[in-house]
Backbone and ligand atoms as CSV (ligand in chain L), in Angstrom:
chain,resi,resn,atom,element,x,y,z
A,1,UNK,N,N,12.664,37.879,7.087
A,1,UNK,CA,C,13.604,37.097,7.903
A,1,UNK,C,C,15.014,37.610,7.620
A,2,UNK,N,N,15.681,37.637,8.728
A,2,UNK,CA,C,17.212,38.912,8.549
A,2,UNK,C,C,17.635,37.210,7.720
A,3,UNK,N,N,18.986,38.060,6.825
A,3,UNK,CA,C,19.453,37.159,6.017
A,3,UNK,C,C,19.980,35.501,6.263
A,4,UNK,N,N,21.214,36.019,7.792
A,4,UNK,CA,C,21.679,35.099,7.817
A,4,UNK,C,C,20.793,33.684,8.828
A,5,UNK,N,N,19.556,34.335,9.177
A,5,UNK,CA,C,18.400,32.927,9.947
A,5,UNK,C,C,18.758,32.454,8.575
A,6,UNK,N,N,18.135,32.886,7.319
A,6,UNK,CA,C,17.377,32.568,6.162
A,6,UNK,C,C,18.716,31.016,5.736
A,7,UNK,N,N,19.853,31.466,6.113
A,7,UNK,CA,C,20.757,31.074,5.743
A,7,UNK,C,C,21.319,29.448,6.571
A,8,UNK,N,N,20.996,29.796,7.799
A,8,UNK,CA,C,21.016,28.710,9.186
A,8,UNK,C,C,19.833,27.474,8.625
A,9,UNK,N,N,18.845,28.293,8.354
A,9,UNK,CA,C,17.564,27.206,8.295
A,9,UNK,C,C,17.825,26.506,7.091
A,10,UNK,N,N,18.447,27.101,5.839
A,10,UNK,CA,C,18.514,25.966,4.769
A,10,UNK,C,C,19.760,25.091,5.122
A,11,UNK,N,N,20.997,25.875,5.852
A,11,UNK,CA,C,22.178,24.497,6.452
A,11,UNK,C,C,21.346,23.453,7.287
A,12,UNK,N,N,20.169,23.784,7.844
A,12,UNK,CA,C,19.849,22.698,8.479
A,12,UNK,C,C,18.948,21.886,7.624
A,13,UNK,N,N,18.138,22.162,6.992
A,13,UNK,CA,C,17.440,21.423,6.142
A,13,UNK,C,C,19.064,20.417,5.379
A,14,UNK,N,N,20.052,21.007,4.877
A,14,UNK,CA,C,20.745,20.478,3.912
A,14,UNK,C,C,21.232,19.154,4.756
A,15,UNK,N,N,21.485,19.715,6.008
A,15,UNK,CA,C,22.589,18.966,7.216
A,15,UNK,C,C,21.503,17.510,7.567
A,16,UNK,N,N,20.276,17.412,7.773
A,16,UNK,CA,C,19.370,16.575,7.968
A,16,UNK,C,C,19.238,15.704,7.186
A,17,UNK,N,N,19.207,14.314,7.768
A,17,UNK,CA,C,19.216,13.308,6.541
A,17,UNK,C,C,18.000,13.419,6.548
A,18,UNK,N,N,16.796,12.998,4.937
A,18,UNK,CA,C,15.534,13.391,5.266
A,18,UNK,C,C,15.060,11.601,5.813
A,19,UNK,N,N,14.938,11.921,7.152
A,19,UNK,CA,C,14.182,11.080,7.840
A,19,UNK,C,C,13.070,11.516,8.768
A,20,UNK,N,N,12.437,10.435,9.076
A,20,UNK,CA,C,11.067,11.118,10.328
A,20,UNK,C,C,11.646,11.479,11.584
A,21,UNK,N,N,11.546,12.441,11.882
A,21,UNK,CA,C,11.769,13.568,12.942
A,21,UNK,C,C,11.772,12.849,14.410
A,22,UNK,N,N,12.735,12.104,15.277
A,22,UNK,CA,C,12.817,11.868,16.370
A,22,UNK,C,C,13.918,12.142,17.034
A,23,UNK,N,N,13.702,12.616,17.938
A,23,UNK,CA,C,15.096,13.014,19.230
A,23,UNK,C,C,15.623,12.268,18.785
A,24,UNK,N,N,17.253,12.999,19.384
A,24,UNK,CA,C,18.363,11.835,18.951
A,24,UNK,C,C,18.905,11.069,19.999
A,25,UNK,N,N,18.060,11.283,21.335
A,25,UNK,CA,C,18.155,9.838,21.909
A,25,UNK,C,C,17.504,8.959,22.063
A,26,UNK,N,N,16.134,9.001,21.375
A,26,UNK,CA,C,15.106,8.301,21.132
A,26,UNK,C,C,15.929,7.375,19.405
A,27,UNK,N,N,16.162,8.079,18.723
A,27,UNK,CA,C,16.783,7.372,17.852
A,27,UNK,C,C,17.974,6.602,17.742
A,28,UNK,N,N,18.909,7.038,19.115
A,28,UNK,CA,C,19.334,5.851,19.566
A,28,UNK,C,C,18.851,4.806,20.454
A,29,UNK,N,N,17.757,4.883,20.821
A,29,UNK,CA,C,17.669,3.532,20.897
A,29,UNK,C,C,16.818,2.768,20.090
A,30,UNK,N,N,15.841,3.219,18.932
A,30,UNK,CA,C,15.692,2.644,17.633
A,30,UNK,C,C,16.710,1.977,17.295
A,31,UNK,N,N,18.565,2.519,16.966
A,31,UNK,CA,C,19.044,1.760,16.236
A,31,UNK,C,C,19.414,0.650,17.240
A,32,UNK,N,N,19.801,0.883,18.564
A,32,UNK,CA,C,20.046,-0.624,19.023
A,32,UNK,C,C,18.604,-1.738,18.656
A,33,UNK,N,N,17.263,-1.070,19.133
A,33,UNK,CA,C,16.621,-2.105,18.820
A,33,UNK,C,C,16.214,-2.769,17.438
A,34,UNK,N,N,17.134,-2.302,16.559
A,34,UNK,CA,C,16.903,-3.081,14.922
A,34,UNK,C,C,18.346,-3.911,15.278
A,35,UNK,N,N,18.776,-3.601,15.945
A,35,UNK,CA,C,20.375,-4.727,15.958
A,35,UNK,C,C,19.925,-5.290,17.027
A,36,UNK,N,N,19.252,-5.182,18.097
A,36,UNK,CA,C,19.157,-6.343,19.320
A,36,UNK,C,C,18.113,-6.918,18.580
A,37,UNK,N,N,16.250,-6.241,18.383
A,37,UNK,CA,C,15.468,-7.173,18.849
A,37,UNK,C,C,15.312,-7.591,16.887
A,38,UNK,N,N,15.442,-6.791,16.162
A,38,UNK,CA,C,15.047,-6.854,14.823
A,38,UNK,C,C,15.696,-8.360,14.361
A,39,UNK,N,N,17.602,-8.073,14.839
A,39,UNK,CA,C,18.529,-8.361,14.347
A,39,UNK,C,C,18.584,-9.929,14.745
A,40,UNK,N,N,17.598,-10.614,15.901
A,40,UNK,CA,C,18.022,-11.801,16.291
A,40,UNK,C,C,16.985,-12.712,15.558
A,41,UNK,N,N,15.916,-12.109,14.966
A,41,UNK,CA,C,15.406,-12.796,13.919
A,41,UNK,C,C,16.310,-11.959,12.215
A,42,UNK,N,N,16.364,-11.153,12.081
A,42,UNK,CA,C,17.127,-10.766,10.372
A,42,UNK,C,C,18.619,-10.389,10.192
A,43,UNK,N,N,18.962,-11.299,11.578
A,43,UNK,CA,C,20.370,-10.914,11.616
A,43,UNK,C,C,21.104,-9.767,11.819
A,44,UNK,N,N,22.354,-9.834,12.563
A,44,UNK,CA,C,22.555,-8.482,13.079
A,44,UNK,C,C,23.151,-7.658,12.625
A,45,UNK,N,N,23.268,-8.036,10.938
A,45,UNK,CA,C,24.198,-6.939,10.354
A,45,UNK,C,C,22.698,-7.378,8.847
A,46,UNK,N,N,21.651,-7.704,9.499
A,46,UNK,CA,C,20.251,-7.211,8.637
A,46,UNK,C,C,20.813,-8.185,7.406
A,47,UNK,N,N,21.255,-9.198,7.647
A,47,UNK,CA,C,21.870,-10.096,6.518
A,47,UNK,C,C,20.613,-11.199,5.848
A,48,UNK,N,N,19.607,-11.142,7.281
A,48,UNK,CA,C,18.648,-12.292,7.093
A,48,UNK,C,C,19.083,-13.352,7.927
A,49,UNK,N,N,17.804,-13.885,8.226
A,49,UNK,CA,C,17.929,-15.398,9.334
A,49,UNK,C,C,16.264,-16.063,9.391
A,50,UNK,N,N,16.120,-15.681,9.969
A,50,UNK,CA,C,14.729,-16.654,10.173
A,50,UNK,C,C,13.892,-15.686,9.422
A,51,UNK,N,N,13.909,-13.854,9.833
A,51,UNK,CA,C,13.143,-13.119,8.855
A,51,UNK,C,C,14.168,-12.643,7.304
A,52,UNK,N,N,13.415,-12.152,6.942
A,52,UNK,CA,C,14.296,-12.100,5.325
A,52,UNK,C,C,15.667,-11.175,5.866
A,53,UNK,N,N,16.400,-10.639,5.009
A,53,UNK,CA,C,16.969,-9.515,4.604
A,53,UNK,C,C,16.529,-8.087,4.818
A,54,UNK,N,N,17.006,-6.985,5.626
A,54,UNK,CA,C,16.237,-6.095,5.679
A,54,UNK,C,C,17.724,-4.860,5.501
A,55,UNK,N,N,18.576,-5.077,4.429
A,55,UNK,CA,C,19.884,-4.355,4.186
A,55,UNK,C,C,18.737,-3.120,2.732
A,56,UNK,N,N,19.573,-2.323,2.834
A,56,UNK,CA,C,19.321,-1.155,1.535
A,56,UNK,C,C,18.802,-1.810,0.442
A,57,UNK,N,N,19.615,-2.936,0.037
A,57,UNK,CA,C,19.587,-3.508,-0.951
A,57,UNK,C,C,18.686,-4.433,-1.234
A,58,UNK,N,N,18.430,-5.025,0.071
A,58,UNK,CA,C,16.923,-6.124,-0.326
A,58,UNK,C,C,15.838,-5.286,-0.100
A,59,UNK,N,N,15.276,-4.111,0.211
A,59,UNK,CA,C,14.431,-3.235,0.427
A,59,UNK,C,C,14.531,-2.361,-1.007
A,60,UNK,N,N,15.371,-2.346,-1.919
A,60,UNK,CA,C,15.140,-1.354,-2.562
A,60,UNK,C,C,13.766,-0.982,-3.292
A,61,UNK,N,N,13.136,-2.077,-3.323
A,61,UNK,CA,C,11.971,-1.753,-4.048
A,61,UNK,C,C,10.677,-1.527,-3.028
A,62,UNK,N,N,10.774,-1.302,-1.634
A,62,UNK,CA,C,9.851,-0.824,-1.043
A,62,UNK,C,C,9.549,0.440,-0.416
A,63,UNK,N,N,8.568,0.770,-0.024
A,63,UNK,CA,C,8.351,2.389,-0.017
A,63,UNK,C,C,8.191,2.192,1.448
A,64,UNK,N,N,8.884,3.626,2.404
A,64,UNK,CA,C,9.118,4.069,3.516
A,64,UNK,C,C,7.732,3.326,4.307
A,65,UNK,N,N,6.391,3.545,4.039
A,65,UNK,CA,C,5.350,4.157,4.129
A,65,UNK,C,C,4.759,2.276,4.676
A,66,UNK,N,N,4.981,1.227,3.457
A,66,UNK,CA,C,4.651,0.292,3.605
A,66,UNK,C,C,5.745,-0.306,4.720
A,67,UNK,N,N,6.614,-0.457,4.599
A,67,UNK,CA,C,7.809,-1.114,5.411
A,67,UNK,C,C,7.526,-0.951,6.880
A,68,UNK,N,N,6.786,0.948,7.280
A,68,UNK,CA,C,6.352,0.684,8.503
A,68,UNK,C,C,5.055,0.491,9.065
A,69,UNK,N,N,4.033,0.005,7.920
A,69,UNK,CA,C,2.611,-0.544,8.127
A,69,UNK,C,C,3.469,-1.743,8.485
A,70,UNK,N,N,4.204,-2.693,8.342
A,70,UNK,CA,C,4.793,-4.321,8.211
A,70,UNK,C,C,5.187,-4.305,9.435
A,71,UNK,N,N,6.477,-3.068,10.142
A,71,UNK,CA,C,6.921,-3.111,11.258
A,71,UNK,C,C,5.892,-2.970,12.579
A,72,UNK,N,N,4.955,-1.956,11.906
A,72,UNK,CA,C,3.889,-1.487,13.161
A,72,UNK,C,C,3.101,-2.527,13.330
A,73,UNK,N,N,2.658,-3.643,12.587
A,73,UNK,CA,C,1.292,-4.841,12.432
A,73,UNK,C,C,1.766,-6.243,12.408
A,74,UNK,N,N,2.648,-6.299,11.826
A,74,UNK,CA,C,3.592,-7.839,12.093
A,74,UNK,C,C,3.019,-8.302,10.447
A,75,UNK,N,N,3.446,-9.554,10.265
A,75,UNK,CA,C,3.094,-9.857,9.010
A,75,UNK,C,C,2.819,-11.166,9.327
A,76,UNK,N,N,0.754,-11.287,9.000
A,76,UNK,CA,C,0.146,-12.580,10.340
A,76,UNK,C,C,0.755,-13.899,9.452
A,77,UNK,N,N,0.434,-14.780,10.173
A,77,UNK,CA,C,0.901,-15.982,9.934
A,77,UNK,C,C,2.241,-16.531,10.165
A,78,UNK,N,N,3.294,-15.321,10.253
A,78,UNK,CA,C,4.815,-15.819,10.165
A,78,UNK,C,C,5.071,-14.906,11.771
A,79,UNK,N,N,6.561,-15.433,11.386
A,79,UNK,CA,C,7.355,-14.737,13.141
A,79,UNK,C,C,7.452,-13.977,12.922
A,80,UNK,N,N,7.231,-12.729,11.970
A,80,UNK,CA,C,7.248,-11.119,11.928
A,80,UNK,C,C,6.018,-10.776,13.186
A,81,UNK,N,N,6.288,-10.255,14.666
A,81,UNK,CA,C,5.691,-9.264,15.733
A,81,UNK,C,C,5.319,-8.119,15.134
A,82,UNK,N,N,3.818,-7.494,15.748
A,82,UNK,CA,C,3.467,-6.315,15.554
A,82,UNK,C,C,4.284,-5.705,16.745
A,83,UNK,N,N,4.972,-4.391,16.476
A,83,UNK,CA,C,5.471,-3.831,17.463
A,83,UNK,C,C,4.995,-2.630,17.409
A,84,UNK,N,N,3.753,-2.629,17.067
A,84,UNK,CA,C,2.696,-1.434,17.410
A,84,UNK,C,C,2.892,-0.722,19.277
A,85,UNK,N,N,2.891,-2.019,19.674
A,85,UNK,CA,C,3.069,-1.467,21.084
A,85,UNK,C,C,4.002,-0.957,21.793
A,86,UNK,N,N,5.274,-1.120,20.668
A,86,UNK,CA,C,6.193,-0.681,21.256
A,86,UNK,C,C,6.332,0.977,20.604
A,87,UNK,N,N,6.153,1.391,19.570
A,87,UNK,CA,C,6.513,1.956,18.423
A,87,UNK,C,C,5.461,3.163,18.330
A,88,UNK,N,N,5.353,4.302,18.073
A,88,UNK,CA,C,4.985,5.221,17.300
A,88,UNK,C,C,4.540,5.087,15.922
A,89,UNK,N,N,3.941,5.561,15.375
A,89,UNK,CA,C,3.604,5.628,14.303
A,89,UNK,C,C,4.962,6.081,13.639
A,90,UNK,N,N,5.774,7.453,13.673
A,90,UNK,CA,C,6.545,8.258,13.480
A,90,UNK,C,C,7.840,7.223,13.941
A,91,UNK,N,N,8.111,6.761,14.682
A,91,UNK,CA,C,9.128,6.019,15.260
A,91,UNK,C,C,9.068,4.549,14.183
A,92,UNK,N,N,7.974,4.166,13.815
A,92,UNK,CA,C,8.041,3.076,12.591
A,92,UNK,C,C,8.444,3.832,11.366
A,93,UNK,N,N,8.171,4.325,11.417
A,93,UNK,CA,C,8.741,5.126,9.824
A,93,UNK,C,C,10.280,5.672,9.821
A,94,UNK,N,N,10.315,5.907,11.133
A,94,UNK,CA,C,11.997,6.548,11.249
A,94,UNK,C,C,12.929,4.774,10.552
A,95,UNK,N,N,12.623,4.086,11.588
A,95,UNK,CA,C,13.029,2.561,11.515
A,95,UNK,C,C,12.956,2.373,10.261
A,96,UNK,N,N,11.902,2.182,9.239
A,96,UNK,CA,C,11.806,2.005,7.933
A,96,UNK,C,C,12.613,3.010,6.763
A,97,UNK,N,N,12.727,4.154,7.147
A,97,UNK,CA,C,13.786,5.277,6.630
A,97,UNK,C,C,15.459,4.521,6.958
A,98,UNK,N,N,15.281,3.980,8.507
A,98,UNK,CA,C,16.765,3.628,8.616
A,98,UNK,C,C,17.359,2.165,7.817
A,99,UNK,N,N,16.275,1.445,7.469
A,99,UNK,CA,C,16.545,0.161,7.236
A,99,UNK,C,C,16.997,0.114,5.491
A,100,UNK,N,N,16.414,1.478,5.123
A,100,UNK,CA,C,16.329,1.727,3.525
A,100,UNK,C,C,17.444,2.690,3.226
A,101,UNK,N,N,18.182,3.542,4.288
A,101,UNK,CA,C,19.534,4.200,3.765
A,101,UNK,C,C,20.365,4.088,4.412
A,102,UNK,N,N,20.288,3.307,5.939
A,102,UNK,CA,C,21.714,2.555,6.312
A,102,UNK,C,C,22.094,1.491,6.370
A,103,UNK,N,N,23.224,1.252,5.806
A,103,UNK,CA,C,24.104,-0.191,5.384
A,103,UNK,C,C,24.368,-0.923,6.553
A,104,UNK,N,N,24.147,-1.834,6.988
A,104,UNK,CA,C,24.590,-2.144,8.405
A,104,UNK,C,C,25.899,-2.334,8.421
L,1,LIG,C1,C,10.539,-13.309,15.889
L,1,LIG,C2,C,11.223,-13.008,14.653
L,1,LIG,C3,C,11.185,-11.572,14.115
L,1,LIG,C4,C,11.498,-10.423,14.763
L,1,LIG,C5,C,11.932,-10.234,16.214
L,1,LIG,C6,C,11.359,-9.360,13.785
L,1,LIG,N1,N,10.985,-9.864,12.577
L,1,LIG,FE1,FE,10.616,-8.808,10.883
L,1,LIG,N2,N,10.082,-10.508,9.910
L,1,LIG,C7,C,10.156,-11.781,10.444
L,1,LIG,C8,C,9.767,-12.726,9.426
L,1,LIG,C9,C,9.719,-14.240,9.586
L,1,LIG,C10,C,9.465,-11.974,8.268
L,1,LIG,C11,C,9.074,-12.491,6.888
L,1,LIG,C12,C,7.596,-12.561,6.744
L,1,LIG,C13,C,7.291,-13.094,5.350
L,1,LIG,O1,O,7.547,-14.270,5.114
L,1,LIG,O2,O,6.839,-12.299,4.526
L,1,LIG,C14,C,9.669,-10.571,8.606
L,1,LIG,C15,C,9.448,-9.530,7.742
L,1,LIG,C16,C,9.786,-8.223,7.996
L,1,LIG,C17,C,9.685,-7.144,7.050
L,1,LIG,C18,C,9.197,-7.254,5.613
L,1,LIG,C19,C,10.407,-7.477,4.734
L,1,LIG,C20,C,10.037,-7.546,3.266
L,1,LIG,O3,O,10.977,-7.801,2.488
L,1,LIG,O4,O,8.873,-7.341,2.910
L,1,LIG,C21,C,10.144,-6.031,7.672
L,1,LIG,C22,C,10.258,-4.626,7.096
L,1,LIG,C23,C,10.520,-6.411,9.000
L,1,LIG,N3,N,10.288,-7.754,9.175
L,1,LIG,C24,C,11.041,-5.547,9.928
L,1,LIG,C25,C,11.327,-5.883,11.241
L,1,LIG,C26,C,11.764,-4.941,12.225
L,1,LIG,C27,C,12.046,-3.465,11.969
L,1,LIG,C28,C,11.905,-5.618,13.386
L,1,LIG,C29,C,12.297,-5.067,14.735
L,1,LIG,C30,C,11.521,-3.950,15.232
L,1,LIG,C31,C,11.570,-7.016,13.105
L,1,LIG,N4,N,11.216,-7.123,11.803
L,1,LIG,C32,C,11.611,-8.027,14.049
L,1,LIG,C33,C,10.519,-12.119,11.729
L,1,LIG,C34,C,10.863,-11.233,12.732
Protein backbone atom coordinates (compact mmCIF):
# COMPACT_ATOMS: atom_id res chain seq x y z
CA UNK A 1 0.00 0.00 0.00
CA UNK A 2 1.80 3.41 -1.35
CA UNK A 3 2.64 5.21 1.90
CA UNK A 4 0.53 8.02 2.14
CA UNK A 5 -3.21 5.61 1.69
CA UNK A 6 -1.34 3.80 4.65
CA UNK A 7 -1.36 7.15 6.26
CA UNK A 8 -5.21 8.47 5.30
CA UNK A 9 -6.60 5.11 6.64
CA UNK A 10 -5.06 5.38 10.16
CA UNK A 11 -6.32 9.48 10.23
CA UNK A 12 -9.49 7.91 9.70
CA UNK A 13 -9.54 5.20 12.06
CA UNK A 14 -8.04 8.00 14.65
CA UNK A 15 -10.79 10.72 13.37
CA UNK A 16 -13.80 8.07 14.10
CA UNK A 17 -15.35 7.99 17.31
CA UNK A 18 -15.38 4.13 17.86
CA UNK A 19 -19.03 3.69 17.36
CA UNK A 20 -21.32 1.25 15.20
CA UNK A 21 -20.99 2.23 11.70
CA UNK A 22 -24.15 4.23 10.38
CA UNK A 23 -24.56 6.94 7.70
CA UNK A 24 -24.46 10.18 8.99
CA UNK A 25 -27.85 10.90 8.10
CA UNK A 26 -29.23 7.96 9.42
CA UNK A 27 -27.45 8.94 12.62
CA UNK A 28 -29.03 11.98 12.60
CA UNK A 29 -31.99 10.96 12.99
CA UNK A 30 -31.06 8.41 15.82
CA UNK A 31 -30.03 11.44 17.76
CA UNK A 32 -33.30 13.33 17.36
CA UNK A 33 -35.09 10.15 18.18
CA UNK A 34 -33.29 9.65 21.75
CA UNK A 35 -34.32 13.44 22.39
CA UNK A 36 -37.93 13.23 20.85
CA UNK A 37 -39.13 9.66 21.41
CA UNK A 38 -36.46 8.30 24.15
CA UNK A 39 -36.44 11.73 25.83
CA UNK A 40 -40.32 12.10 26.62
CA UNK A 41 -40.20 9.15 28.80
CA UNK A 42 -36.05 9.76 30.24
CA UNK A 43 -36.16 13.20 29.72
CA UNK A 44 -34.76 15.35 27.22
CA UNK A 45 -31.50 16.12 28.37
CA UNK A 46 -31.58 11.95 29.46
CA UNK A 47 -31.98 13.38 33.10
CA UNK A 48 -34.74 10.67 33.83
CA UNK A 49 -38.62 10.86 34.16
CA UNK A 50 -40.85 8.11 34.08
CA UNK A 51 -37.79 5.85 32.56
CA UNK A 52 -34.54 6.04 34.61
CA UNK A 53 -31.53 8.14 33.68
CA UNK A 54 -29.86 7.26 30.55
CA UNK A 55 -26.75 10.24 30.84
CA UNK A 56 -22.86 8.70 30.63
CA UNK A 57 -22.97 8.67 34.06
CA UNK A 58 -25.93 6.56 35.09
CA UNK A 59 -24.88 3.97 32.38
CA UNK A 60 -21.43 3.75 33.42
CA UNK A 61 -21.56 0.40 34.50
CA UNK A 62 -23.28 -1.08 31.45
CA UNK A 63 -21.91 -2.68 28.42
CA UNK A 64 -22.71 -1.34 24.75
CA UNK A 65 -23.94 -4.85 23.89
CA UNK A 66 -26.63 -5.17 26.78
CA UNK A 67 -28.05 -1.54 26.66
CA UNK A 68 -29.02 -2.46 23.04
CA UNK A 69 -30.59 -6.01 23.79
CA UNK A 70 -32.91 -3.43 26.43
CA UNK A 71 -33.42 -0.82 23.56
CA UNK A 72 -34.15 -3.51 20.79
CA UNK A 73 -36.79 -5.78 23.32
CA UNK A 74 -38.24 -3.27 25.77
CA UNK A 75 -37.91 -4.22 29.35
CA UNK A 76 -41.47 -6.43 29.90
CA UNK A 77 -43.54 -5.38 32.53
CA UNK A 78 -42.62 -1.57 32.61
CA UNK A 79 -43.08 1.43 29.92
CA UNK A 80 -39.67 0.62 28.41
CA UNK A 81 -41.08 -0.24 24.21
CA UNK A 82 -39.32 -2.79 22.18
CA UNK A 83 -38.21 -0.72 19.30
CA UNK A 84 -37.07 -3.70 17.49
CA UNK A 85 -39.32 -2.50 14.82
CA UNK A 86 -38.09 0.46 14.46
CA UNK A 87 -34.29 -0.19 14.84
CA UNK A 88 -31.54 -2.32 13.37
CA UNK A 89 -29.68 -4.39 15.20
CA UNK A 90 -26.51 -2.05 14.34
CA UNK A 91 -28.66 1.12 14.74
CA UNK A 92 -29.42 -0.18 18.57
CA UNK A 93 -25.99 -0.39 19.33
CA UNK A 94 -25.05 2.91 17.63
CA UNK A 95 -27.92 4.45 20.17
CA UNK A 96 -26.37 2.52 23.09
CA UNK A 97 -22.65 3.74 22.07
CA UNK A 98 -24.40 7.27 21.97
CA UNK A 99 -26.15 7.16 25.27
CA UNK A 100 -22.71 5.91 26.97
CA UNK A 101 -20.26 8.77 25.44
CA UNK A 102 -22.55 11.65 24.85
CA UNK A 103 -23.41 14.08 27.58
CA UNK A 104 -26.64 15.48 26.67
C1 LIG B 1 -42.99 4.97 27.22
C2 LIG B 1 -41.82 5.31 28.01
C3 LIG B 1 -40.43 4.97 27.45
C4 LIG B 1 -39.92 5.28 26.23
C5 LIG B 1 -40.59 6.01 25.07
C6 LIG B 1 -38.55 4.80 26.24
N1 LIG B 1 -38.25 4.22 27.44
FE1 LIG B 1 -36.50 3.35 27.96
N2 LIG B 1 -37.27 2.82 29.76
C7 LIG B 1 -38.53 3.17 30.22
C8 LIG B 1 -38.68 2.67 31.57
C9 LIG B 1 -39.91 2.85 32.45
C10 LIG B 1 -37.47 2.03 31.90
C11 LIG B 1 -37.07 1.39 33.23
C12 LIG B 1 -37.39 -0.06 33.25
C13 LIG B 1 -36.98 -0.61 34.61
O1 LIG B 1 -37.64 -0.27 35.59
O2 LIG B 1 -35.98 -1.33 34.65
C14 LIG B 1 -36.59 2.13 30.74
C15 LIG B 1 -35.33 1.59 30.67
C16 LIG B 1 -34.45 1.82 29.64
C17 LIG B 1 -33.08 1.38 29.62
C18 LIG B 1 -32.37 0.59 30.71
C19 LIG B 1 -31.69 1.58 31.63
C20 LIG B 1 -30.91 0.90 32.73
O3 LIG B 1 -30.38 1.66 33.56
O4 LIG B 1 -30.81 -0.33 32.75
C21 LIG B 1 -32.54 1.83 28.46
C22 LIG B 1 -31.11 1.63 27.97
C23 LIG B 1 -33.56 2.54 27.76
N3 LIG B 1 -34.72 2.52 28.50
C24 LIG B 1 -33.38 3.15 26.55
C25 LIG B 1 -34.39 3.77 25.82
C26 LIG B 1 -34.21 4.30 24.51
C27 LIG B 1 -32.89 4.33 23.74
C28 LIG B 1 -35.41 4.78 24.11
C29 LIG B 1 -35.75 5.40 22.78
C30 LIG B 1 -35.43 4.63 21.59
C31 LIG B 1 -36.34 4.56 25.21
N4 LIG B 1 -35.69 3.94 26.22
C32 LIG B 1 -37.67 4.94 25.19
C33 LIG B 1 -39.50 3.85 29.52
C34 LIG B 1 -39.39 4.31 28.22
Amino acid sequence: MPRFAMMSTLAALVAAPAMAEIPAPRATELEHMVIQDCGSCHGLTRKGGLGSPLTPAALSHAEPEGLALIILDGVPETAMPPWRPLLTEEEALWIADYLLKVDP
